[in-house]
C-alpha positions as CSV (number, residue, x, y, z in Angstrom):
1,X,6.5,-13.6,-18.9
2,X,3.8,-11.8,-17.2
3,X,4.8,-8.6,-15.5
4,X,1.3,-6.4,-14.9
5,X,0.0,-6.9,-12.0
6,X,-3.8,-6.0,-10.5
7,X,-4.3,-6.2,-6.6
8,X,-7.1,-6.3,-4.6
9,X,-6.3,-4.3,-1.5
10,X,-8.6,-6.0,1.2
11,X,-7.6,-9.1,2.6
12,X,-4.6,-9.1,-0.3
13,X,-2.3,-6.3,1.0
14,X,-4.0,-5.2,4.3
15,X,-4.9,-7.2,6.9
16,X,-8.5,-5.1,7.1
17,X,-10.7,-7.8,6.4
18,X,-11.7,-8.3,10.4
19,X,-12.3,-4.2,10.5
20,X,-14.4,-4.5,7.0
21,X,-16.6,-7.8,8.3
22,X,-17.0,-5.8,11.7
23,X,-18.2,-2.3,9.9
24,X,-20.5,-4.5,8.0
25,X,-22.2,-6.9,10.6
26,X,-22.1,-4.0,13.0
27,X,-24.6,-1.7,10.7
28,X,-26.8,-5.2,10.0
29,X,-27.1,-6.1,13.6
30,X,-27.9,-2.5,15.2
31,X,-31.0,-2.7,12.3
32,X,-31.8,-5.7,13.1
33,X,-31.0,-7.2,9.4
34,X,-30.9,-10.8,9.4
35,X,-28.0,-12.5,6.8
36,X,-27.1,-15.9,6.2
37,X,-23.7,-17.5,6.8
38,X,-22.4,-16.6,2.9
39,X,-22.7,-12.7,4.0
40,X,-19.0,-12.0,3.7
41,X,-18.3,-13.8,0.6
42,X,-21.5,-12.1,-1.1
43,X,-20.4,-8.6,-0.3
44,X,-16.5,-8.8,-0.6
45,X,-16.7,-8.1,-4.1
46,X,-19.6,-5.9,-4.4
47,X,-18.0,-2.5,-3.1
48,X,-19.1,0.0,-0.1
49,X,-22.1,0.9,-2.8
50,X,-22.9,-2.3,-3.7
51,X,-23.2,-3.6,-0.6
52,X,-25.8,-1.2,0.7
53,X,-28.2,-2.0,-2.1
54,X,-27.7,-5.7,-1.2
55,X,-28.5,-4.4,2.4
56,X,-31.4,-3.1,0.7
57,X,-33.0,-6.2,-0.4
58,X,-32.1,-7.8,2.8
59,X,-34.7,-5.4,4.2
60,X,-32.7,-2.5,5.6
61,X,-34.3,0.8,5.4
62,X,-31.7,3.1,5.0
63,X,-30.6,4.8,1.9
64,X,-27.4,3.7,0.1
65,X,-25.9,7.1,1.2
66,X,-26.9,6.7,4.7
67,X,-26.0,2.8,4.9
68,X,-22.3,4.5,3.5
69,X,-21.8,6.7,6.2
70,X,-22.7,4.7,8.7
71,X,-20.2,1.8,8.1
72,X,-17.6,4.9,7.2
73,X,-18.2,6.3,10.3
74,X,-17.2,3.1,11.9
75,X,-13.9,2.2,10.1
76,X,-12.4,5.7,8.5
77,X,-10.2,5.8,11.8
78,X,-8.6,2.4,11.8
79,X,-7.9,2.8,7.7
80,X,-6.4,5.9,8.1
81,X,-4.0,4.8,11.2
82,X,-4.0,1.0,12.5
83,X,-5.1,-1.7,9.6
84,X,-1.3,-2.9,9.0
85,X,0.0,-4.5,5.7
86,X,-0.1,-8.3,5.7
87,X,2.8,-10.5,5.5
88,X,5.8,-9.9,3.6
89,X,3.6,-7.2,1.4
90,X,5.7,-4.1,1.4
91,X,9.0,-5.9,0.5
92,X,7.8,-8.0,-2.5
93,X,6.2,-5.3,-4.2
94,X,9.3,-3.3,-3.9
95,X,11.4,-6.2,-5.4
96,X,8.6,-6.7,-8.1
97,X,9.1,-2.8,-8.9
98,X,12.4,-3.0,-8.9
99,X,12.2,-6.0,-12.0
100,X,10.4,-3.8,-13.7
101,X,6.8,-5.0,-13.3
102,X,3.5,-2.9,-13.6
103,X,1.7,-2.7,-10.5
104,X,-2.1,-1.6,-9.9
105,X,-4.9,-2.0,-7.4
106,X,-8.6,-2.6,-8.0
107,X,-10.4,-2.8,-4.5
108,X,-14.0,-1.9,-3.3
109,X,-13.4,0.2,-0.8
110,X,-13.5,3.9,-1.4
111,X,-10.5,6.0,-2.0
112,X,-11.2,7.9,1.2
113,X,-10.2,5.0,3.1
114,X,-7.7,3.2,0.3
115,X,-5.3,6.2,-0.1
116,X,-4.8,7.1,3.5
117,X,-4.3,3.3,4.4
118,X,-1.4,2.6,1.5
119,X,0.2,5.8,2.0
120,X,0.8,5.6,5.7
121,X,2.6,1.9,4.9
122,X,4.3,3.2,2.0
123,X,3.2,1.5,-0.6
124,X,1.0,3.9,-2.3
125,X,3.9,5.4,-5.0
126,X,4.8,2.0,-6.0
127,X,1.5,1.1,-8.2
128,X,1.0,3.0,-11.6
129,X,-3.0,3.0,-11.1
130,X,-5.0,2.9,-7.7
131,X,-8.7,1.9,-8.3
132,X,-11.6,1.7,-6.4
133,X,-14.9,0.2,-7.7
134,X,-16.4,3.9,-7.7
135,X,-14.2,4.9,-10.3
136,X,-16.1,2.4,-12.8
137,X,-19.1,2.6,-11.1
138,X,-19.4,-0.6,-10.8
139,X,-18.4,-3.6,-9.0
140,X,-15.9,-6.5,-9.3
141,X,-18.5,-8.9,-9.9
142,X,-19.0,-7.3,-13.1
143,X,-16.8,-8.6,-15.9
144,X,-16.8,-5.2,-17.1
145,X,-14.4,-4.2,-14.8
146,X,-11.9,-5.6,-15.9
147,X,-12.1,-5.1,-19.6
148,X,-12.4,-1.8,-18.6
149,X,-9.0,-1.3,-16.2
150,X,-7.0,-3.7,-18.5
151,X,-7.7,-1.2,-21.2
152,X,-6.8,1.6,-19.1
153,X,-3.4,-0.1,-18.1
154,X,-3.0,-0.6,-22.2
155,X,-2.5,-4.6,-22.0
156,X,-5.0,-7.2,-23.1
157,X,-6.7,-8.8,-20.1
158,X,-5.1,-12.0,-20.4
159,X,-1.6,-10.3,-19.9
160,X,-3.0,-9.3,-16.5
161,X,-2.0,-11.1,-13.2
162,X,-5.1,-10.2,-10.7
163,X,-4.6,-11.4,-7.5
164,X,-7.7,-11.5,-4.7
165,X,-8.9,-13.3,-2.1
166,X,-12.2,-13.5,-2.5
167,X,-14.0,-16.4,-4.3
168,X,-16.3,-14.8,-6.3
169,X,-14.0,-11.9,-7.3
170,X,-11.4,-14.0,-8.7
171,X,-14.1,-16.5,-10.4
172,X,-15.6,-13.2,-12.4
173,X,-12.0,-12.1,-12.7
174,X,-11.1,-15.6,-14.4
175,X,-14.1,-15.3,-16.8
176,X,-13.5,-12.0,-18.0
177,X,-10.2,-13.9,-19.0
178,X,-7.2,-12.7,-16.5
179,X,-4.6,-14.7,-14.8
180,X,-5.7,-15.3,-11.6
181,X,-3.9,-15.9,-8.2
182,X,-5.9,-16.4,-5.1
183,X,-4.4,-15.1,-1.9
184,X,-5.0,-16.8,1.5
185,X,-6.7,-14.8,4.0
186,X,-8.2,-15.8,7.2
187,X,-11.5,-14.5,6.3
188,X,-11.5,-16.6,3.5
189,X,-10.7,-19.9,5.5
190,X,-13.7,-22.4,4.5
191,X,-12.7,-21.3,0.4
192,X,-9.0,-22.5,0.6
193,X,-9.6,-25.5,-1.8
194,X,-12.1,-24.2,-4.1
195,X,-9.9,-21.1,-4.7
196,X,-7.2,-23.6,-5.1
197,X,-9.0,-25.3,-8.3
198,X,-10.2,-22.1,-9.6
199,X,-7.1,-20.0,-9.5
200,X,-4.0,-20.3,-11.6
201,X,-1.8,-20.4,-8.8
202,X,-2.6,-19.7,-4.6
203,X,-0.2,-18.1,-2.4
204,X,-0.7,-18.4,1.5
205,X,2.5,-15.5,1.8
206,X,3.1,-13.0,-0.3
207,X,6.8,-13.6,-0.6
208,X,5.9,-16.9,-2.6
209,X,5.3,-14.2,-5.5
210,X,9.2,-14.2,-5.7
């Protein structure tokens, strides 16, 4: 039975994917950046870094640090105190501790908005290792990334759970040779079905982990 479990943190155990969109648009639309529909599912996976040199090729002239603080500067505050866990979050992972499972996080945001956000809904003690992108310098659409934090957690990747949900995360996630479970998030609305045939399970509530 599989016990070790990797989360995403966006749109998996916060509800922050409506502040993350908003921080992103926001900083395209005040440059005057055009971006096609697929924006959001492009730069979910690709970290705050990433995304600014995708910025960067869609013809915003800003450096990556700049194109950082800017969308920072925008969503640090509701991080730190508003974006609330999503359903039923806080009280499976307890009963998943409490059965003795491992449980980590692998997210693209940066740890100065991660750590604030998990410790203020209590969660933050529960999970053995708390990743962001930054500390592989890379992104999760590299399958790198997951060699690389399987190896850290001391298991083989394909005794890994990793649960996202975003397409393209849990597609590189499932070729790097994890479990994968998709997790339903609003954002995510139009890739219900094609996260359903690539994942090996998808869970609309969190307590359906039980």
């Amino acid at each position: 039975m599989l016990n070790t479990y990797l989360f995403d943190f966006d749109g998996t155990l916060v509800d922050s994917m409506p502040t993350f969109v908003r921080a992103m648009l926001k900083l395209l639309d005040d440059h005057g950046v055009k971006y096609g529909d697929d924006i959001v599912k492009i730069i979910t996976p690709l970290g705050y870094g990433g995304s600014a040199r995708y910025f960067q090729t869609l013809g915003l002239k800003l450096s990556v640090e700049e194109i950082i603080k800017e969308i920072n500067d925008f969503a640090i505050n509701e991080y730190a105190y508003n974006i609330p866990a999503k359903n039923n979050v806080v009280e499976t992972l307890k009963k998943l501790k409490n059965r003795g499972c491992d449980l980590n996080v692998l997210t693209a945001s940066p740890h100065i908005m991660l750590d604030p956000c998990l410790k203020r809904i209590g969660i933050f003690d529960l999970f053995t290792n708390v990743w962001s992108c930054e500390d592989f310098n890379t992104t999760k659409a590299d399958l790198k990334i997951y060699e690389l934090s399987a190896g850290k957690i001391g298991k083989k990747v394909d005794e890994i759970v990793f649960l996202d949900d975003n397409f393209n995360a849990c597609k590189t996630a499932k070729s790097a040779g994890m479990k994968v479970y998709g997790v339903y998030d609003k954002s995510s609305d139009e890739f219900v079905e094609d996260m359903k045939n690539l994942t090996d399970k998808y869970v609309f509530d969190f307590s359906e982990l039980l």
